[in-house]
N, C-alpha and C positions, 0 to 999 in steps of 0.2 A: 513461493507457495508455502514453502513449510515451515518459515518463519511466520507469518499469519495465520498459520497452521497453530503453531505451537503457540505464539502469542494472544491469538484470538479464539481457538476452536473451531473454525472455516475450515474446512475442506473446499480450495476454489478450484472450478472446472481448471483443466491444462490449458498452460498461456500457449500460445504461438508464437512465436517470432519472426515473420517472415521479409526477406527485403522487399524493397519496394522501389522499383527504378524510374519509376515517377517522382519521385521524393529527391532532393538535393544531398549529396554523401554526408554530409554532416547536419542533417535533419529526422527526427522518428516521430512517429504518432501515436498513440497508447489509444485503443478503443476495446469499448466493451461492447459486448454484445453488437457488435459491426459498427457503434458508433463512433465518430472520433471523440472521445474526449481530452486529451492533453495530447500539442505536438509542441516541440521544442529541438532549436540550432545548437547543437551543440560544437565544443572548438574542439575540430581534429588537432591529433599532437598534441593535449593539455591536459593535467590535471587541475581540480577544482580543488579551491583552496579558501578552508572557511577558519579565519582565526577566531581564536581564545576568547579575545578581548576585541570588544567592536569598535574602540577608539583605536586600531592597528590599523595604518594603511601602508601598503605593499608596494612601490615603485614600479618593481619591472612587473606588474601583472595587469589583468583587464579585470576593472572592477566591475560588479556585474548585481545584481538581486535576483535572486533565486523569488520569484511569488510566491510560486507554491510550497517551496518549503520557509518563505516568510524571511530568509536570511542574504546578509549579503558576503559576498565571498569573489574569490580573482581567479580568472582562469590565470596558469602558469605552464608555460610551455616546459615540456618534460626535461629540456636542455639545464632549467632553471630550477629546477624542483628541488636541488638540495641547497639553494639559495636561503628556504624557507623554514628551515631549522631553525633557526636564531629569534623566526617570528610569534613560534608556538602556535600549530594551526592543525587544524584537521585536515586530512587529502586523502582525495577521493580519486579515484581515475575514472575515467569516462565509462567504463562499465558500470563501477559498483554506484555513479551517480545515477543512471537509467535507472538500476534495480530500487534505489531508493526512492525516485521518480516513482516509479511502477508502483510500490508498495502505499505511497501517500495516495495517489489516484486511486487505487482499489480500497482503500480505507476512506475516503472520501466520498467515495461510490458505491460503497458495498452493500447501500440497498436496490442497486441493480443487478446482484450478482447474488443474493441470497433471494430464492422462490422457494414455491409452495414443495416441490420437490425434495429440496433439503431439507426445509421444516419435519415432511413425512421420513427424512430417512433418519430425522435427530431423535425423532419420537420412534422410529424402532428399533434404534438403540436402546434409546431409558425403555419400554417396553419389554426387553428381554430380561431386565434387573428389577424393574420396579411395574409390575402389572398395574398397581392401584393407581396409580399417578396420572394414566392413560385412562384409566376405567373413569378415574372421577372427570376429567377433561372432557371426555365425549358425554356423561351421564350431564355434567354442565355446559355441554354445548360450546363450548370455548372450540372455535373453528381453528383452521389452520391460517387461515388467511388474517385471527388477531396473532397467532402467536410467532407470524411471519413478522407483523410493524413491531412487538415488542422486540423481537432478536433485533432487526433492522435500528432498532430506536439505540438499544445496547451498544452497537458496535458503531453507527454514526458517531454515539460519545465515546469510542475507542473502550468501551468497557468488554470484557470478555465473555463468552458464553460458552468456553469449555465445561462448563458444571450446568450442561442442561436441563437436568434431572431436578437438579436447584433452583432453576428460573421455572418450571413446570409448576413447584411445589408454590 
């Protein structure tokens, strides 16, 4: 949350995490708004391991493609993990790959997650700095519901909209 916080200017409702013993131990779901959108097997015991250079391939690991993050990379059982020094690779442990998961999916989706609600409460923020900005907006009718698909349009292209008062003008 407050890395898209600080990177995008989102404030996103609180995640929950809850288990799910319908679910396989080494499986989660990511949904929004009660939907599922992304579930994915993850390998108990492993870290993820994305090298440098994409012509690296890794023996003792399970070669794998990440879709959603577009890349492909080896699970490497924790036993094996200092093996991969020598390979020059990025590693992830199976938490901070979730979080990473989580964060592409909500960027991905995040015009499911920004409403009319947040629009009104981005606008009474600028509203307590900038009165005119608001006066001219409603005096031209500019509703909430366009200036919901512009933020939405913004942050689909990963562009930011911490400088709301900016995007208004």
């Amino acid at each position: 949350r407050n890395t898209i916080r600080d990177n995008y200017g989102v404030k996103l409702p609180y995640i929950h995490i809850v288990h799910n013993t319908n679910l396989p131990s080494d499986s989660f779901v990511i949904k929004i708004r009660n939907m599922p959108i992304f579930s994915y097997n993850i390998k108990l015991n492993c870290n993820f391991v994305i090298p440098y250079s994409e012509n690296t391939e890794i023996e003792f690991g399970e070669k794998t493609f990440l879709q959603l993050l577009n890349v492909y990379g080896y699970w490497i059982y924790e036993k094996d993990i200092n093996k991969v020094d020598e390979y020059g690779c990025l590693i992830y442990s199976v938490d901070d790959l979730i979080v990473l998961f989580l964060e592409e999916v909500v960027l991905s989706n995040i015009d499911k997650i920004i409403n009319r609600q947040t629009i009104k409460e981005f606008k009474d923020i600028v509203e307590k700095y900038n009165k005119a900005i608001i006066e001219e907006i409603n005096e031209k009718q500019i509703t909430n519901d366009i200036i919901q698909k512009v933020v939405q349009n913004l942050l689909l292209e990963k562009i930011s909209v911490k400088d709301f008062e900016y995007i208004l003008e």
